[in-house]
N, C-alpha and C positions, 0 to 999 in steps of 0.2 A: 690418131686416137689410140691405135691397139699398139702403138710402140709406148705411149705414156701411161697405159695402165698393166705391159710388161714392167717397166721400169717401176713402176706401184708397187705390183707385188712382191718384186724383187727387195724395192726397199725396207716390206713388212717384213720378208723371210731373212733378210738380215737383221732387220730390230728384236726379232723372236729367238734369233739366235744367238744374241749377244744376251738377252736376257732367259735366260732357259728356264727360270722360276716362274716365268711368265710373266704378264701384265694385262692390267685391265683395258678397258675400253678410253678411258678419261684420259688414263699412262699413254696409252697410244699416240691418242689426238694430241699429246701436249708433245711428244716427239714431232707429231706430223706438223705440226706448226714452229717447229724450227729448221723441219728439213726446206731442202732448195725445190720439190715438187707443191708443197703448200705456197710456196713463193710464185710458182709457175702457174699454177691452173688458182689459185685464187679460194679455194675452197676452205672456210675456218675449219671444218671437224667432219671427220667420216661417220657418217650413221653407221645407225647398228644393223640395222638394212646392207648396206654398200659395203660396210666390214664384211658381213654375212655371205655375201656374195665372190666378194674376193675372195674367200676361201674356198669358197664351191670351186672358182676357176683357180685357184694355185690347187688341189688337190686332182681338179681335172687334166690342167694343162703339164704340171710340173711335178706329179707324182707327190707331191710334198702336203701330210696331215697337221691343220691347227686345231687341237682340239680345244673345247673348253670344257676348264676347271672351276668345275659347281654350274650353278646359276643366280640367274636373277641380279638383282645393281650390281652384288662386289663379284659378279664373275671376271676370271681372267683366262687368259689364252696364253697356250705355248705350243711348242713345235714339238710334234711324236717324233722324239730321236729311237725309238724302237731299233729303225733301221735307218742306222747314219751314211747308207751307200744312195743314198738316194738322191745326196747332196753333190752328189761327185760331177756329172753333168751338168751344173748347174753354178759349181764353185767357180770359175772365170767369171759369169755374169753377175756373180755378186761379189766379186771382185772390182769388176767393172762399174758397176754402180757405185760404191764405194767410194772410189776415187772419183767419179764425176759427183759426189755429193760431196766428197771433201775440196773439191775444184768451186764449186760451184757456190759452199758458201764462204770461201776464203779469195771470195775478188781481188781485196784488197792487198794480198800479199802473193796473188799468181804469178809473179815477174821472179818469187822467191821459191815457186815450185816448179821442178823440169822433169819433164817427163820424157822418154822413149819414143820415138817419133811409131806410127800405127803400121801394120803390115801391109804395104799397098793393095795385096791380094782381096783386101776385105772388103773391096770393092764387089769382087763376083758370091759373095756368102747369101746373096739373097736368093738369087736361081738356085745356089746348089744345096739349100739347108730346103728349100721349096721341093727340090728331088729326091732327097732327103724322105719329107715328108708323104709325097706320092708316089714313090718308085718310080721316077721318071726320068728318061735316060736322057742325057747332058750330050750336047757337041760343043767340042772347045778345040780352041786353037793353040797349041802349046811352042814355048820356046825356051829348049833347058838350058841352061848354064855350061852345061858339059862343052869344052874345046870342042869343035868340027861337027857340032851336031847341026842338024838344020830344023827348020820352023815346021811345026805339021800340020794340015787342016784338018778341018771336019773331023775328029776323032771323036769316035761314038763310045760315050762310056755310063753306066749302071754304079753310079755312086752306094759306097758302102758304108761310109762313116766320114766325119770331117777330125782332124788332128790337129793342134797346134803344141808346134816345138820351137824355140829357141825366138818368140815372136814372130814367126812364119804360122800361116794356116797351109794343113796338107790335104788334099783328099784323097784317101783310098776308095779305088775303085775297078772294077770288073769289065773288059772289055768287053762291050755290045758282042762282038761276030766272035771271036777266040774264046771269051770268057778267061781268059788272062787277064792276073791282078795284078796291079799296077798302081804306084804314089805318084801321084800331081801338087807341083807347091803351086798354092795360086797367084802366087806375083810373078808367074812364069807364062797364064793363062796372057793371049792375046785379047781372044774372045769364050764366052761361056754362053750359052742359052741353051734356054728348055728344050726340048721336041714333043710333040705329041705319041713315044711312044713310051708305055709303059715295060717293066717286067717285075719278075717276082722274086724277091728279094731270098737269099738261102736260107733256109730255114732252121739251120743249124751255125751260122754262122754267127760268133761273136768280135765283134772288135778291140773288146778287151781283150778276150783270149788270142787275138791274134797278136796283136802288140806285147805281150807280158812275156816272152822270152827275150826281148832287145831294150835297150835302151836307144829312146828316138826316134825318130823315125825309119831310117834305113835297115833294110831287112836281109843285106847279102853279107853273111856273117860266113868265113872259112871253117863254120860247123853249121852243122843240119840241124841238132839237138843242142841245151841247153849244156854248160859245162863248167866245171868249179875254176872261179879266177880268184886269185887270189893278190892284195894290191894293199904297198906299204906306205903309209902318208908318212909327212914330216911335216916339224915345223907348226905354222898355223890350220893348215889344211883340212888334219881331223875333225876340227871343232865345225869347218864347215861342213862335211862330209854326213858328219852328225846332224848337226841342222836340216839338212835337206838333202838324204842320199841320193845317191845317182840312180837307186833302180830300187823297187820293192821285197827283193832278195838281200837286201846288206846285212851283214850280220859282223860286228865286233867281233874278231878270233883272239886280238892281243893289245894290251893296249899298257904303256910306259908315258913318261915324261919327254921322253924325246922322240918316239914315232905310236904310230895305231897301225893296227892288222884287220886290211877289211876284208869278209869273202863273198864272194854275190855268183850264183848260177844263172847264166844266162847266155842268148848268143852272141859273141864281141862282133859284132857288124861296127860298120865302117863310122857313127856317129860315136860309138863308146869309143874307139880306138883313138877318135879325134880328142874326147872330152880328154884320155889319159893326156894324150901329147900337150893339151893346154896345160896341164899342169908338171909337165915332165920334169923341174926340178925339183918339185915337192911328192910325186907321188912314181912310185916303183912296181912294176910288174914281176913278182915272186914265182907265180903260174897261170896258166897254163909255160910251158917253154916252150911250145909254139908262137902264143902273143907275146912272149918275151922277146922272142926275135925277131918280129914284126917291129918293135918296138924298137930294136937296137936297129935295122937297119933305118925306121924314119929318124933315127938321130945320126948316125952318119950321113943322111941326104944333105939333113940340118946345117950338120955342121963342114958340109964340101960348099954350102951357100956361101958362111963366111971366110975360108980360106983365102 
C-alpha cells in the first residue's frame, strides 16, 4: 500500500510539472484515468478530500509545495517552483515512474522498447535507505572488484548518503570504530542488514558538498583541491558535452566549427580520468600538464596492447 501511494504522488508531481500553469481538479482526474495506476487500483476520480491529502503527504514526506490557485469549482493546482532544488533528490524517482507509466501503458509494443538491465545492488536499497532514515549502523559483507582483494565480513558502517553513477548504486559511509569514510557499490554487498545500533549523524556534513569537487564517484584525485583543466572536443562530441556536461563547473572558453574549448575546476580522480580515455579520440587534455601526462602514458599502455 505505502509503495502505490509513493508511486501516487510521484505521478501527481510529475503531471504538475509538465504542466506549470497548473490544473484543476476535473484536469487531474481525466489524466488519472488514463494513467496505468487508475488501471491498477480501479478507482474512477480522486476526491477532493484524497487530492487534499496527498499534498499534505508530498509536502510532508518530499519537501515538495502544491499550492492552490484561487478557490472554489475553477480552482487549480500547481507546483511552488520558488525553490527548484528541492526536485533534485527526487528527479530519478520521477524519472522512474515515467518510464514504468510509459511501460505500462504501451503493452502492446513492449517487445519494441529495451531498456538497461537494473543495478543488481538494489536489492540491499531497502535496509540502507531505512539507515538512512534512523541513523542506523549497517553490517555488510563486502567483495570488491579489485585484483587480490578478499571478501570482508561483518563490516560495521554509519551510512551517509546513498549515490548512483554510471547505473551502479554507491553508499558513502563512516566507519563504525575508525570513523573513516569510505564508498561501497552495492552490487559488491554479499550481505547488508540493520543492527540495533544507532549513531549520530555529523552535523555539519553535506553530501553534496562532499561530491562537488569530483566527477563520480571516486574521490583519490593526484590533487587535494580543486584545479583548472582544461579539455578540447572535436568532431561530434561538443554537442554532447553541451547536452549533458560532465560536471557542474563546465564552462565554454572557445568554441569553432571544427573543435570547442571546455574548462571545468575540479579534482581529476580516477572516474573523470576514465570518462577522458572513453572518449580519447575525440576529446584532448590542453591542462593541467600533469593530467596530460597521465593521459599520454594510458595511451601508450593502449597502444603496447595492440602491438
Amino acid at each position: 500500500m505505502a509503495t502505490l501511494l509513493i508511486k501516487r504522488y510521484l505521478w501527481l508531481i510529475e503531471l504538475l510539472r509538465r504542466n506549470p500553469s497548473g490544473l484543476t481538479l476535473a484536469e487531474i482526474n481525466a489524466e488519472w484515468q488514463r494513467s496505468s495506476h487508475y488501471k491498477d487500483c480501479g478507482e474512477t476520480d480522486i476526491s477532493r478530500r484524497t487530492f487534499l491529502n496527498h499534498c499534505h503527504a508530498i509536502a510532508d514526506q518530499l519537501n515538495i509545495q502544491i499550492e492552490c490557485v484561487r478557490s472554489g469549482a475553477n480552482s487549480h493546482y500547481k507546483i511552488d517552483t520558488a525553490n527548484d532544488s528541492q526536485y533534485k533528490n527526487i528527479e530519478w524517482l520521477l524519472s522512474s515512474i515515467a518510464t514504468e507509466e510509459l511501460i505500462t501503458s504501451c503493452k502492446n509494443i513492449s517487445d519494441k522498447i529495451i531498456l538497461e538491465k537494473p543495478d543488481t545492488g538494489s536489492k540491499y536499497l531497502s535496509p540502507v535507505t531505512e539507515a538512512l532514515r534512523d541513523n542506523a549502523v549497517l553490517c555488510i559483507d563486502y567483495k570488491s572488484f579489485h585484483v587480490g582483494s578478499m571478501a570482508r565480513q561483518g563490516i560495521l558502517v554509519e551510512p551517509l548518503c546513498l549515490k548512483m553513477f554510471k547505473r551502479r548504486w554507491y553508499l558513502l559511509c563512516r566507519h563504525y570504530t575508525n570513523k573513516k569514510i569510505r564508498i561501497y557499490a552495492l552490487d559488491r554487498f554479499n550481505r547488508c542488514e540493520l543492527t540495533s545500533a544507532h549513531f549520530t549523524y555529523p552535523p555539519n556534513f553535506s553530501p553534496q558538498e562532499y561530491f562537488t569537487p569530483f566527477y563520480g564517484i571516486s574521490t583519490d584525485g593526484y590533487t587535494e583541491k580543486p584545479c583548472r583543466i582544461v579539455l578540447k572536443a572535436y568532431q561530434e562530441l561538443p554537442q554532447y558535452l553541451i547536452s549533458q556536461p560532465l560536471h557542474y563547473s563546465q564552462r565554454i572558453k572557445e568554441q569553432t566549427s571544427d573543435y570547442t574549448i571546455f574548462e571545468y575546476w575540479l579534482i581529476p580522480a580516477f572516474d573523470f580520468v576514465q570518462e577522458i580515455c572513453l572518449h580519447a579520440e575525440q576529446l584532448e587534455v590542453l591542462e593541467p600538464a600533469s593530467l596530460r601526462e597521465i593521459l599520454k602514458q594510458k595511451s601508450h599502455r593502449l597502444t603496447s596492447l595492440y602491438q
